[in-house]
N, C-alpha and C positions, 0 to 999 in steps of 0.2 A: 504494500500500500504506500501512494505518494503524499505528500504535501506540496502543495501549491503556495510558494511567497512572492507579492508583486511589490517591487520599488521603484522607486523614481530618482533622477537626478540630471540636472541640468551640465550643458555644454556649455561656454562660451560664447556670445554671441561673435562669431566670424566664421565667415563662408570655408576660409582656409584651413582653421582649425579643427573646424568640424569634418571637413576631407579626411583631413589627417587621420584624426581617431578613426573614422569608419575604417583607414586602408588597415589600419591594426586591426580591428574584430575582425576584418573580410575572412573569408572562408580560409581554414589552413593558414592564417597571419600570424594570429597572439601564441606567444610566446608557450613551448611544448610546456614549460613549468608551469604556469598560469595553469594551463587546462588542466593538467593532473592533480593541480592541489584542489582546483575546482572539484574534479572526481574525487579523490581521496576524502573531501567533505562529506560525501553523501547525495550529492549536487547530482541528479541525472540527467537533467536536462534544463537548458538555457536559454534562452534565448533575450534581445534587446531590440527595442523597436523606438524609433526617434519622428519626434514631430517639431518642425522646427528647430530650437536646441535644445527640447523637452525630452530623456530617454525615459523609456519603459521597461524594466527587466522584470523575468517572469521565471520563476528558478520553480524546479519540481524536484523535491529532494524524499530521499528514502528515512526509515525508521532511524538510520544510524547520523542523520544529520543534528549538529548542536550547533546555534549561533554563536554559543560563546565558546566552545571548543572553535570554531574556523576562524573566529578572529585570533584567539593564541595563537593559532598554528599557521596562517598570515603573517603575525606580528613577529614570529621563530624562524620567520623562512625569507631571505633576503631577496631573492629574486623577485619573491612576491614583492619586495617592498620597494624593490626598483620599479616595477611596474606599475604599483599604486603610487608610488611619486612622478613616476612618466604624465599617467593619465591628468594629473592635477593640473599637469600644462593646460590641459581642455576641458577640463570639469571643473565644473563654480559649484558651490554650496547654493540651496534652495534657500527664499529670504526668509524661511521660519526654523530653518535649523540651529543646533548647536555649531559653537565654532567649532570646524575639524571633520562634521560629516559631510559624507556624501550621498550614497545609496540612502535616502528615508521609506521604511515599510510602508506598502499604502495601506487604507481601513479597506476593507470593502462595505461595501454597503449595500448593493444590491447583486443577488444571486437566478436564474430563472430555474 
């Protein structure tokens, strides 16, 4: 059985930058480390969807995934941490966050 989590987080506004980030997610780009610490999370499936320079990510993860276990093991893993300071180049903080985040859980609110 999965679990479904949807986040949000905004890009920069610039045509260029926002290029840029997509040529990194494109298919087979991000970095082999990235993906496997992704999978070693529990994470089975991913995906990001962008509107304007609004993202959408929408993670389906199994019984073995823990939020706070993949942030340690992000915060233990240097690679990961090159790449989460990569992306900062193109990703702004939403105006109701704490300083420092990025990815914000969304509520859901309606289900059919």
């Amino acid at each position: 059985m999965t679990k479904r989590y949807c986040y949000a987080c905004d890009l920069k506004e610039d045509a260029k930058l926002i290029a840029e980030y997509k040529a990194y997610h494109a298919e087979g780009k991000a970095w082999p480390e990235i993906t496997k610490s992704i999978k070693d999370a529990g994470i089975v499936d991913m995906q990001i969807y962008l509107t304007g320079n609004r993202m959408f990510m929408i993670m389906e993860v199994d019984e073995t995934f823990d939020a706070e276990k993949k942030a340690k093991m992000d915060a233990d893993n240097t690679r990961v941490q090159e790449w989460e300071n990569l992306m900062w180049n193109y990703q702004q903080e939403l105006p109701w966050t704490k300083d420092g985040e990025k990815w914000i859980e969304l509520e859901q609110i309606f289900q059919l």
